[in-house]
C-alpha positions as a Markdown table, in Angstrom:
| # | Residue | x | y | z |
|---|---|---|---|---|
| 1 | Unk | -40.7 | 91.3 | 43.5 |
| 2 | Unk | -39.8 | 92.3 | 46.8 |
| 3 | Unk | -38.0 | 90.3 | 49.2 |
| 4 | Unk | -37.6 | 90.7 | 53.2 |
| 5 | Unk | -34.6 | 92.7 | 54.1 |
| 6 | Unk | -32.1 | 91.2 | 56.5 |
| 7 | Unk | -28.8 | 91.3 | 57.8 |
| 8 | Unk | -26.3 | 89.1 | 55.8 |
| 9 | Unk | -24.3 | 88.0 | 58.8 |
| 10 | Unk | -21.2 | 85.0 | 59.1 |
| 11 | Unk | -23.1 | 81.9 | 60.9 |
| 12 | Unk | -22.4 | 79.9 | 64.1 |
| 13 | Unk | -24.6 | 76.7 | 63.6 |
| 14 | Unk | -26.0 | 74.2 | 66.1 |
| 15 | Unk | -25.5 | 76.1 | 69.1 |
| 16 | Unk | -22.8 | 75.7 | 72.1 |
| 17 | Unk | -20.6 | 73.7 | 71.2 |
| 18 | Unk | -20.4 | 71.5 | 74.3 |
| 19 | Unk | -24.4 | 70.3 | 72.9 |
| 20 | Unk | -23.9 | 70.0 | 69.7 |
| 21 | Unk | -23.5 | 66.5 | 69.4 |
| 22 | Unk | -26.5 | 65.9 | 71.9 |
| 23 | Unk | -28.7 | 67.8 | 69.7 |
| 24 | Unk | -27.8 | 66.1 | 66.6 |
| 25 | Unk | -27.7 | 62.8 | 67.7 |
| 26 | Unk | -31.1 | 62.9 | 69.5 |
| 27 | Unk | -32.6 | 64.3 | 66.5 |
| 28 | Unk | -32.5 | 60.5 | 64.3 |
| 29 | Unk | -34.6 | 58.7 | 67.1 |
| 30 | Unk | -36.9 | 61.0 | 68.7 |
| 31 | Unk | -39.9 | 63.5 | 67.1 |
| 32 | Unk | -40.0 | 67.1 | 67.4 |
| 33 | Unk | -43.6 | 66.6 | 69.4 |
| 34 | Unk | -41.6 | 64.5 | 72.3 |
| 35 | Unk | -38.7 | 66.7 | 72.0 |
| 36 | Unk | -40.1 | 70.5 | 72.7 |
| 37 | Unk | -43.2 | 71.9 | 73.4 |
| 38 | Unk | -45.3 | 73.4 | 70.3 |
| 39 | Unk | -45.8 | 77.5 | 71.0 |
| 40 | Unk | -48.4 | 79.5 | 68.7 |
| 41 | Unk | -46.8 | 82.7 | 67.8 |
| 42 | Unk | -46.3 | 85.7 | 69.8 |
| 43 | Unk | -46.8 | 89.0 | 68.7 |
| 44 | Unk | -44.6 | 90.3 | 71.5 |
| 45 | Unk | -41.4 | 88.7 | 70.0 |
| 46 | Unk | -38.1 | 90.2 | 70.6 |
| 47 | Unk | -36.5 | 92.1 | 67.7 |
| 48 | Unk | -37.8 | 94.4 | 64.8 |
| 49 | Unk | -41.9 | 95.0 | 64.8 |
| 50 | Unk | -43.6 | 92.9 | 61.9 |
| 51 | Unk | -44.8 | 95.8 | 60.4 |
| 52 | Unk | -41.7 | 97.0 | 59.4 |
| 53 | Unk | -40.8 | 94.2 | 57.6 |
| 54 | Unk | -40.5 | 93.8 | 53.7 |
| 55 | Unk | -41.9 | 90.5 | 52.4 |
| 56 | Unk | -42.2 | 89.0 | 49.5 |
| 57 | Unk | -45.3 | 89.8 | 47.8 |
| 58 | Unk | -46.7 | 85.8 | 47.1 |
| 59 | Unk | -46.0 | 85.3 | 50.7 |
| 60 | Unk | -48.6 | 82.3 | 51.6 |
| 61 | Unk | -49.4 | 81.6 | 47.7 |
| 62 | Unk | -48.6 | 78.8 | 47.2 |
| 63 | Unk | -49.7 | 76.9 | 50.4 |
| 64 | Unk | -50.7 | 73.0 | 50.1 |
| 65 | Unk | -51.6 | 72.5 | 53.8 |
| 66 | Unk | -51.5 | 73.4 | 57.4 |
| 67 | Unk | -48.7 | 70.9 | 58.3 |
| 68 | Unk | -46.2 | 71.6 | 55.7 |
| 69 | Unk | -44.9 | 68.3 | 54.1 |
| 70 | Unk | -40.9 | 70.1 | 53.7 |
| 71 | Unk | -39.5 | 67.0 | 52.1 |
| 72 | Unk | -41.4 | 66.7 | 49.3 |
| 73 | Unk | -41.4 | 70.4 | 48.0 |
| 74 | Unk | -38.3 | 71.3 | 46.0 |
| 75 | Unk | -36.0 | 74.2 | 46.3 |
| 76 | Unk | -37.5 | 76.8 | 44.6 |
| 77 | Unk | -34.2 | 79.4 | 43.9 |
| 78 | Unk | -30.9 | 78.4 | 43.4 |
| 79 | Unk | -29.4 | 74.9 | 42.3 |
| 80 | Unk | -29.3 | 72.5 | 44.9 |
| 81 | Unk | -25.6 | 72.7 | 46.4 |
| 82 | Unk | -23.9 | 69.7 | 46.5 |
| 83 | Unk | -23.6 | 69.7 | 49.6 |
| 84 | Unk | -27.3 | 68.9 | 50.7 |
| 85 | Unk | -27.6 | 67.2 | 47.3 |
| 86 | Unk | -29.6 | 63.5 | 48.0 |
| 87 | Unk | -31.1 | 65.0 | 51.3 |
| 88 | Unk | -34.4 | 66.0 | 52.5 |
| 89 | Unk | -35.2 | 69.2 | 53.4 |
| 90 | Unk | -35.3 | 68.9 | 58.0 |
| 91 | Unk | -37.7 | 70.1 | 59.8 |
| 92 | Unk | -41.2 | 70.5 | 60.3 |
| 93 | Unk | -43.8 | 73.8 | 59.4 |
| 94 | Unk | -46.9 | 74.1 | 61.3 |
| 95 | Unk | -49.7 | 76.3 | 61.9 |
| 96 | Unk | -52.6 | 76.3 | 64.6 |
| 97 | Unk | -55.9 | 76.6 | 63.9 |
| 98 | Unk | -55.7 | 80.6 | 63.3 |
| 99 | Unk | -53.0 | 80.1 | 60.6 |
| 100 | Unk | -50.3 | 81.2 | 63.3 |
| 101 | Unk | -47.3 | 79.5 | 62.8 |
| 102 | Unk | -46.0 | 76.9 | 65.7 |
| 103 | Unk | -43.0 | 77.6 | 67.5 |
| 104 | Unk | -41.4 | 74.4 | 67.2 |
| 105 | Unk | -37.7 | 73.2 | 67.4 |
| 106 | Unk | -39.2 | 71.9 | 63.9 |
| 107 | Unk | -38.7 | 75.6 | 62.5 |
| 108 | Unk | -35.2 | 75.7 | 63.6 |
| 109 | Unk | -34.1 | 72.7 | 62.0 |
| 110 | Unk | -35.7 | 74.4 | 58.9 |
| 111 | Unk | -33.8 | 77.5 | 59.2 |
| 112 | Unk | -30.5 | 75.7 | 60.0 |
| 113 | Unk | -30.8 | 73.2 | 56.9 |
| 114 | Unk | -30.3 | 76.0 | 54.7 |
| 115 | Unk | -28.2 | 77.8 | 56.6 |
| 116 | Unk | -25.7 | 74.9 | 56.5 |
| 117 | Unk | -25.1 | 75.6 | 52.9 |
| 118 | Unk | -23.8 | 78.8 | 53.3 |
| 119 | Unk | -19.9 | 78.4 | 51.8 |
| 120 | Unk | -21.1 | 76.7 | 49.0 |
| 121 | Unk | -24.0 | 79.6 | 48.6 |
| 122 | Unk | -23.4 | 83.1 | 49.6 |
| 123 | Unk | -25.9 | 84.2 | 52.7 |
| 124 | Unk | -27.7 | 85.9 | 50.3 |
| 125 | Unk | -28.9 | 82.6 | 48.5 |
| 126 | Unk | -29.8 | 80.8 | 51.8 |
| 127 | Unk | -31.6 | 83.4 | 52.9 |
| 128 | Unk | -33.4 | 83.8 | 49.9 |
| 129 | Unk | -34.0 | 80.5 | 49.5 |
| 130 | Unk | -35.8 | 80.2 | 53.1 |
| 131 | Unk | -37.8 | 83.1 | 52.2 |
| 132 | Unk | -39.1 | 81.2 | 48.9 |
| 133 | Unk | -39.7 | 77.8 | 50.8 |
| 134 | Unk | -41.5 | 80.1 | 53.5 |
| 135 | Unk | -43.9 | 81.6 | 50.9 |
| 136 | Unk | -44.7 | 78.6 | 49.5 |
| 137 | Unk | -45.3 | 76.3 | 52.8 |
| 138 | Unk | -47.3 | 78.7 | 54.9 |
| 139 | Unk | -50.4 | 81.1 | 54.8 |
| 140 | Unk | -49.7 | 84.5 | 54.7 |
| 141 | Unk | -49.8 | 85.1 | 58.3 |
| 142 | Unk | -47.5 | 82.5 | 59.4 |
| 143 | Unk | -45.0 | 83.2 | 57.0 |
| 144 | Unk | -44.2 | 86.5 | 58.4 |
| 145 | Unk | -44.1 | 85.4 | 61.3 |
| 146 | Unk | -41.9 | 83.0 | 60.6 |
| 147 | Unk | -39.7 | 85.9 | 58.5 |
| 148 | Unk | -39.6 | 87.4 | 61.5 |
| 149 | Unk | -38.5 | 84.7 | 63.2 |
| 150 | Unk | -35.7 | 84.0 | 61.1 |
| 151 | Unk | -35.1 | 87.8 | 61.3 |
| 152 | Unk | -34.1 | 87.4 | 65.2 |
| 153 | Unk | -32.5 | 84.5 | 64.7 |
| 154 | Unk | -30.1 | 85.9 | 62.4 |
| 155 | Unk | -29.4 | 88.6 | 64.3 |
| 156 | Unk | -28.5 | 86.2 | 67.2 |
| 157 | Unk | -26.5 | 84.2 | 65.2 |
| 158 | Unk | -24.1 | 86.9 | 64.1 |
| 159 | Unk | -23.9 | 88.0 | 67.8 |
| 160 | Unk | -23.0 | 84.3 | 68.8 |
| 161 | Unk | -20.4 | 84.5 | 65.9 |
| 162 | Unk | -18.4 | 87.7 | 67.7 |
| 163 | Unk | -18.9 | 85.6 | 71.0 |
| 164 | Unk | -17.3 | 82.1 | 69.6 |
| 165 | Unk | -14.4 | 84.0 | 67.9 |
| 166 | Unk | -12.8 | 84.9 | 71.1 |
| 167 | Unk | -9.5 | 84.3 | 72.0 |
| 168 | Unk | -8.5 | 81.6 | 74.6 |
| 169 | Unk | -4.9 | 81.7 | 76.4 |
| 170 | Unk | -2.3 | 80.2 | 75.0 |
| 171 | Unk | -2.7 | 76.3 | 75.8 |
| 172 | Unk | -0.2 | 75.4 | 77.9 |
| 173 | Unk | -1.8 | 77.7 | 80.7 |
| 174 | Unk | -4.9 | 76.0 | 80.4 |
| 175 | Unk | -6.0 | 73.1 | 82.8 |
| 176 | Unk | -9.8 | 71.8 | 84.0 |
| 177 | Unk | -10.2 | 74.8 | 85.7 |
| 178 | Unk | -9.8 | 77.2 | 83.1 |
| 179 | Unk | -12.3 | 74.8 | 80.7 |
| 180 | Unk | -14.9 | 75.2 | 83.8 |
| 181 | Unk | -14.1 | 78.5 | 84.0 |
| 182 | Unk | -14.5 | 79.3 | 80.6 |
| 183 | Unk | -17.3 | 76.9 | 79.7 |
| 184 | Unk | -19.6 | 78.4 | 82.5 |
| 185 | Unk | -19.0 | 82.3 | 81.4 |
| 186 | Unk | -20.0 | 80.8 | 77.9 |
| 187 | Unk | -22.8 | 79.4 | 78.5 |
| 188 | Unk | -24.4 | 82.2 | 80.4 |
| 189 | Unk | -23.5 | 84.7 | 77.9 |
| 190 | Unk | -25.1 | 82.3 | 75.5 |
| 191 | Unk | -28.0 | 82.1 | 77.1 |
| 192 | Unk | -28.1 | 86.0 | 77.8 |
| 193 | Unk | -28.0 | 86.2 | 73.8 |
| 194 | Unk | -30.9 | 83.8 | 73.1 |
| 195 | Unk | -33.1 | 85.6 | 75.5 |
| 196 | Unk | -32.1 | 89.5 | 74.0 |
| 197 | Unk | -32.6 | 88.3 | 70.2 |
| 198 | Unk | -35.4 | 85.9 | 70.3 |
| 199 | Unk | -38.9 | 85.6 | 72.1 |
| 200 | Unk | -39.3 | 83.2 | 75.2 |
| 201 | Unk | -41.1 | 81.4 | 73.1 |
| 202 | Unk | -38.3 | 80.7 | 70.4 |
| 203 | Unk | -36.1 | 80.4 | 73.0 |
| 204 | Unk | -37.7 | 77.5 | 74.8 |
| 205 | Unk | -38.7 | 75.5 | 71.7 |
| 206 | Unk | -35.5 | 76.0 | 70.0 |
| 207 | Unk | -33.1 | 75.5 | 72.6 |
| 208 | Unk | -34.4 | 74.4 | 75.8 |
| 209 | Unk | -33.3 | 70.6 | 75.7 |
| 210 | Unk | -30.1 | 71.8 | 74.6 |
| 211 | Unk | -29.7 | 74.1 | 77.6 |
| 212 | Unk | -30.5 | 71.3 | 80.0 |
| 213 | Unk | -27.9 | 69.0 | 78.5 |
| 214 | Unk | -25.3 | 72.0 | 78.6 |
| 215 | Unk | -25.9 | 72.8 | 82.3 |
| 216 | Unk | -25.4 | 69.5 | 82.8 |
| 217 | Unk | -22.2 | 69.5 | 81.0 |
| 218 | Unk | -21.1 | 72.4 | 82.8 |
| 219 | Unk | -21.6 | 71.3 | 86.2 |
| 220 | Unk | -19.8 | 68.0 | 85.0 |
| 221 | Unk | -16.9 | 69.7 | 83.9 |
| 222 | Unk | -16.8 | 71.6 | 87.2 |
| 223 | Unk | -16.5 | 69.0 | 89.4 |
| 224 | Unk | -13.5 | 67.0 | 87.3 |
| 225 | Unk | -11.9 | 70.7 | 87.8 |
| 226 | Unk | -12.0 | 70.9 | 91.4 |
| 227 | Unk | -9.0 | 69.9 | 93.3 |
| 228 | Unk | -10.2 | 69.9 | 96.6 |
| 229 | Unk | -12.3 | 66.7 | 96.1 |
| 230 | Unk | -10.8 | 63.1 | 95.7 |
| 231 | Unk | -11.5 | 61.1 | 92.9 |
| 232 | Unk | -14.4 | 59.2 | 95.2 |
| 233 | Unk | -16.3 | 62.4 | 96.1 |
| 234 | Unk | -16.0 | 63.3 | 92.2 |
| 235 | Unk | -17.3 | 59.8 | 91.3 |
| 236 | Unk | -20.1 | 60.6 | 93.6 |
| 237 | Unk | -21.0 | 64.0 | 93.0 |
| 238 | Unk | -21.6 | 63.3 | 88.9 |
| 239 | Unk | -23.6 | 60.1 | 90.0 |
| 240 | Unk | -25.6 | 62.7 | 92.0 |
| 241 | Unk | -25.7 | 65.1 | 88.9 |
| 242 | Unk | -26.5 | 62.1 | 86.4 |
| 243 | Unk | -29.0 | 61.0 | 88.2 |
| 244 | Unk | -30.9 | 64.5 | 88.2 |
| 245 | Unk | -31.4 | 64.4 | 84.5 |
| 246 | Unk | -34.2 | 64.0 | 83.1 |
| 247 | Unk | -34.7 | 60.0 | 81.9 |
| 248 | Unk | -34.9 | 60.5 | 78.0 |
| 249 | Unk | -31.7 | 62.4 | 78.1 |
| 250 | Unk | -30.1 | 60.3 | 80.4 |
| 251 | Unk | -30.6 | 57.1 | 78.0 |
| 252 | Unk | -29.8 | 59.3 | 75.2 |
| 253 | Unk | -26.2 | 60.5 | 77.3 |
| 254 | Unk | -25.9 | 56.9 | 78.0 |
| 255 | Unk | -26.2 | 55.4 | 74.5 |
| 256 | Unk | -23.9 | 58.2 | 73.4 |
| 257 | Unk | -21.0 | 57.1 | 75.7 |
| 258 | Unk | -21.4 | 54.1 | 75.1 |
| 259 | Unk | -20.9 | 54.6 | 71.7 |
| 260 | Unk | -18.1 | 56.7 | 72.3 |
| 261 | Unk | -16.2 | 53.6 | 74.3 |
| 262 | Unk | -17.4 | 51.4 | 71.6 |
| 263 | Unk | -15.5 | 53.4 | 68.7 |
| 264 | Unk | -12.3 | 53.9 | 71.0 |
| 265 | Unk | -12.0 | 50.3 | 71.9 |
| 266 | Unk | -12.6 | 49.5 | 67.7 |
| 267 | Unk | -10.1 | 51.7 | 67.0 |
| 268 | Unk | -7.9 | 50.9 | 69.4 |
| 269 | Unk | -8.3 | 47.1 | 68.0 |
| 270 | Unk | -7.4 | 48.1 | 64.3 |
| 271 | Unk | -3.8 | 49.6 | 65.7 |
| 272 | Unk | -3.1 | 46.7 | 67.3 |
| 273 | Unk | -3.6 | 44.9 | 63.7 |
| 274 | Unk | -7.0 | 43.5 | 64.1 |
| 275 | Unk | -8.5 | 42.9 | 60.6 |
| 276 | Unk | -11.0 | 45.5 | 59.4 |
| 277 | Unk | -13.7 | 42.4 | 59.3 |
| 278 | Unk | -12.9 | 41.8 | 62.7 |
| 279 | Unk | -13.5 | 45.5 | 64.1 |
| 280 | Unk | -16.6 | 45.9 | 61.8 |
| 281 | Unk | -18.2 | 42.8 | 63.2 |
| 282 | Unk | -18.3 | 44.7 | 66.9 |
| 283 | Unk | -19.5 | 47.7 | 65.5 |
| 284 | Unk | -22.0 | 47.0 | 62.9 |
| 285 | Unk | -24.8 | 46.6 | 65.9 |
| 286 | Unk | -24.1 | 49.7 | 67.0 |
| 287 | Unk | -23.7 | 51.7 | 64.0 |
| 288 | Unk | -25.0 | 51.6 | 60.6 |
| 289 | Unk | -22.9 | 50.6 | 57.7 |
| 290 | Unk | -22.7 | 53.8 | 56.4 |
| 291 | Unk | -20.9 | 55.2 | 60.0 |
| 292 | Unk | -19.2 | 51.5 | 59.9 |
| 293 | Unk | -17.4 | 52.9 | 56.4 |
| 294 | Unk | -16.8 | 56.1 | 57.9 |
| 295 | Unk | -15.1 | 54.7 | 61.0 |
| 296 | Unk | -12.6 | 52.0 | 59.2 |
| 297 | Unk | -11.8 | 54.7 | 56.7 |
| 298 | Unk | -11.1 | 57.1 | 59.8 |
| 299 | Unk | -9.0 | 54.6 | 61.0 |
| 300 | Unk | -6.7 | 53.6 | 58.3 |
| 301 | Unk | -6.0 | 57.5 | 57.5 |
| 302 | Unk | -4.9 | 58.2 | 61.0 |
| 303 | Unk | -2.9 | 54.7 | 61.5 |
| 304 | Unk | -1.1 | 56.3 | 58.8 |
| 305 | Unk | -1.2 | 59.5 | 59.5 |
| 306 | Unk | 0.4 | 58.5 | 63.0 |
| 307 | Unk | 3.3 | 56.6 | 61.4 |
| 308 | Unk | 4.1 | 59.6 | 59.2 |
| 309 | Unk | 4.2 | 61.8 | 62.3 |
| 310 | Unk | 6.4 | 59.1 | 64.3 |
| 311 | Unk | 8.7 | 59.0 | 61.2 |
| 312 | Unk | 9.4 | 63.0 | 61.3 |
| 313 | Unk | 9.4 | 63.1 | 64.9 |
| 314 | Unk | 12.0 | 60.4 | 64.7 |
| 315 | Unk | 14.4 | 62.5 | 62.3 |
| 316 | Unk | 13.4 | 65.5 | 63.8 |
| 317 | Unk | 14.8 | 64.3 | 67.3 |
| 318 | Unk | 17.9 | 62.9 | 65.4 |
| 319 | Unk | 18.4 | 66.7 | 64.7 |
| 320 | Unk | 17.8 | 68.2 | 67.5 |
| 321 | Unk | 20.9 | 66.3 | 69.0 |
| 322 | Unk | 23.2 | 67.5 | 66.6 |
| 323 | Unk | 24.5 | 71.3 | 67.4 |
| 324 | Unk | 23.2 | 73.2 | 64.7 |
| 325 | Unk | 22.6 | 76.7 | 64.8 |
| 326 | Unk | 18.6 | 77.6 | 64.6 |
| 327 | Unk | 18.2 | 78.7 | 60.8 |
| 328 | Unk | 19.9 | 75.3 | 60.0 |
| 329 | Unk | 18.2 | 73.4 | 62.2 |
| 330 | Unk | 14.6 | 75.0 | 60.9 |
| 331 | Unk | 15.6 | 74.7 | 56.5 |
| 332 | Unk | 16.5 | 71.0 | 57.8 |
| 333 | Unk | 13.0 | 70.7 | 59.6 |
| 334 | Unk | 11.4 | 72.6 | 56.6 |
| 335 | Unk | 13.0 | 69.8 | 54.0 |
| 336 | Unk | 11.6 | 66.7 | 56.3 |
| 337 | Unk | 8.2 | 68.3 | 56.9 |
| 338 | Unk | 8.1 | 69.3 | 52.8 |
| 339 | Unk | 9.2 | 65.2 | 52.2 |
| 340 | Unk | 6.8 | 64.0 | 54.1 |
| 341 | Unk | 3.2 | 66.1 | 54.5 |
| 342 | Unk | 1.6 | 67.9 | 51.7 |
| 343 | Unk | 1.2 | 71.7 | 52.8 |
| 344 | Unk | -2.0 | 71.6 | 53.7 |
| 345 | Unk | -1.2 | 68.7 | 56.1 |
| 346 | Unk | 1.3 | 71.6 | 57.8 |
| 347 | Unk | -0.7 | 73.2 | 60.7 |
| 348 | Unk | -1.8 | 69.6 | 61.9 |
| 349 | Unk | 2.2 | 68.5 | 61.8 |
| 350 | Unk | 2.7 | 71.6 | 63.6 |
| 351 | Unk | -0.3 | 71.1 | 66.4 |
| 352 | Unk | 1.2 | 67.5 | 66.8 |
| 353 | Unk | 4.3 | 68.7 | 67.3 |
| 354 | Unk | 3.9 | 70.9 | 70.0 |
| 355 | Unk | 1.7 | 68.2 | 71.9 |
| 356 | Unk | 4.2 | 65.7 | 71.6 |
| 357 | Unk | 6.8 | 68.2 | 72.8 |
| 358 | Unk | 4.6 | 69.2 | 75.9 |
| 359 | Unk | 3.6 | 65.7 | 76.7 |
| 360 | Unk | 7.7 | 65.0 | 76.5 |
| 361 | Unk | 8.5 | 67.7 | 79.1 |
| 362 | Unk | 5.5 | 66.3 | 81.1 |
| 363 | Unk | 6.9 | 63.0 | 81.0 |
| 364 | Unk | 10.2 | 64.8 | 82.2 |
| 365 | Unk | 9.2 | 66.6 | 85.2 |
| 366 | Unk | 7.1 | 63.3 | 86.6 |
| 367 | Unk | 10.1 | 61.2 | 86.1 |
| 368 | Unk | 12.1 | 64.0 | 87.5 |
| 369 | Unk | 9.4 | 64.2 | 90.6 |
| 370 | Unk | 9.5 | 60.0 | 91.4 |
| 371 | Unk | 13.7 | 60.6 | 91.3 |
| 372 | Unk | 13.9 | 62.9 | 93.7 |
| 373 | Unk | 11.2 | 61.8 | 95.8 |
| 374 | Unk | 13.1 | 57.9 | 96.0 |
């Protein structure tokens, strides 16, 4: 049999980063059809001609009906990786009335379920797999196109991958301004990418909500960075901003911070020794019980992860005002962090470290600044 041939490239899922939780969360409460626009396929897309491509030779076999029902057909290569083991497949295939496949954020979701698995399965196996589930789900005509599809995607994929894997500066040069800064650049290369590797087509169905939410992000960001507005003009301008968004997103922005408050307050609650029952009584009528476990469980590990830290900061301090010479100083270090952490509990120690210490010498210079100012 012979099987489409494509690029086996690392993968950057669910977009910018600053969206990603937008575009997941939105996804449990609101259909594909409210969400993005539907777009028959265009034979103009972006990337290598259709003709060129190799497909599978039972491309379309196997198909059961225009509006491919994903969840109940079964993987159709590999062993389902545990991973997405007890899940339905996402997303939704459709074709028009030709038997051209549907543009639809619906395909994405497709692509990116199996995607997700990649780790567990080499690229080679997802891929593959799509390809199967393709063949069997669609008519001939549509599934190339959507092999083609997934053809561009891939290829902006592993150019978002080179883009994400940038270096920042080292972060105690960066401030608000250098997030804006940064963030902006981003985005629009982002966008550049989306518009060079897929179809204007793709690109709205597949990313056009998601591009609202992160210009809105951007701009938001912006104004916190600016220092030549007060904190008034800055509560004004993002009620300016918020208010120009469009009213599904705003409720879902809404109900997501919200949510956000919600889980800090909880956990703020269990560290002050309120009982789990207690804290899972405010939460259970915002979250399911599922997230509910996921939370208290989140909670007790870092309550404990915290006291662990405090403990080795604690001796660590105790060292540092003694007058031992720097290999001394760093075996002792080594023999508290080995007592304490596992190894692979290291580069967080290390992370925590270095914020405590900066936050210290923050602490420092303000109490420094109201001294000499008195």
């Amino acid at each position: 049999m012979k099987h489409l041939k494509l690029l086996i490239i690392p993968f950057v899922l669910g977009g910018v980063g600053i969206a990603v939780w937008w575009h997941h969360s939105q996804r449990s409460n609101t259909s594909d059809e409210e969400l993005s626009p539907a777009y028959t396929w265009e034979t103009s897309a972006v990337g290598q001609p259709i003709a060129a491509l190799d497909i599978p030779a039972n491309v379309g076999s196997e198909v059961l009906s225009a509006e491919a029902e994903v969840e109940k057909t079964p993987w159709v290569g590999a062993a389902v990786p545990s991973v997405l083991e007890g899940t339905e497949i996402d997303g939704v295939l459709e074709v028009d009335e030709s038997g051209n496949l549907k543009v639809t954020l619906g395909v994405r979701d497709f692509f990116d379920y199996f995607l997700s698995a990649v780790g567990e399965l080499s690229p080679e196996e997802a891929i593959q797999e799509i390809q199967n589930q393709l063949s069997r789900r669609l008519p001939p005509a549509a599934a190339l196109q959507a092999m083609q599809l997934l053809n561009d995607y891939l290829e902006y994929q592993k150019h978002m991958a080179s883009l994400m894997a940038r270096q920042l500066i080292p972060s105690d040069q960066q401030n608000y301004g250098y997030y804006a800064q940064v963030m902006e650049e981003t985005f629009s290369e982002v966008r550049a990418l989306r518009r060079q590797y897929l179809s204007p087509a793709a690109v709205e169905a597949f990313f056009s909500l998601e591009e609202t939410y992160s210009e809105y992000a951007v701009q938001t960001i912006k104004i916190q960075a600016d220092q030549q507005s007060s904190e008034h003009e800055k509560e004004i301008q993002l009620a300016a901003l918020n208010a120009q968004m469009p009213a599904y997103m705003k409720a879902q922005a809404d109900a997501s911070r919200e949510r956000a408050e919600l889980a800090t307050n909880a956990q703020s609650m269990f560290n002050q020794g309120w009982s789990s029952e207690s804290v899972r009584s405010l939460l259970q009528n915002h979250f399911s019980n599922e997230e509910v476990d996921q939370m208290l469980s989140f909670y007790e590990h870092e309550n404990a992860w915290q006291q662990r830290l405090q403990q080795y900061l604690t001796r660590k301090q105790t060292l540092d005002a003694q007058t031992l010479d720097d290999a001394t100083l760093q075996a002792q270090l080594n023999l508290i962090r080995a007592e304490i952490f596992q190894d692979d509990e290291l580069p967080r120690v290390l992370a925590d470290e270095a914020i405590a210490e900066k936050l210290a010498r923050l602490n420092s210079t303000a109490k420094e600044g109201a001294s000499s100012g008195s």
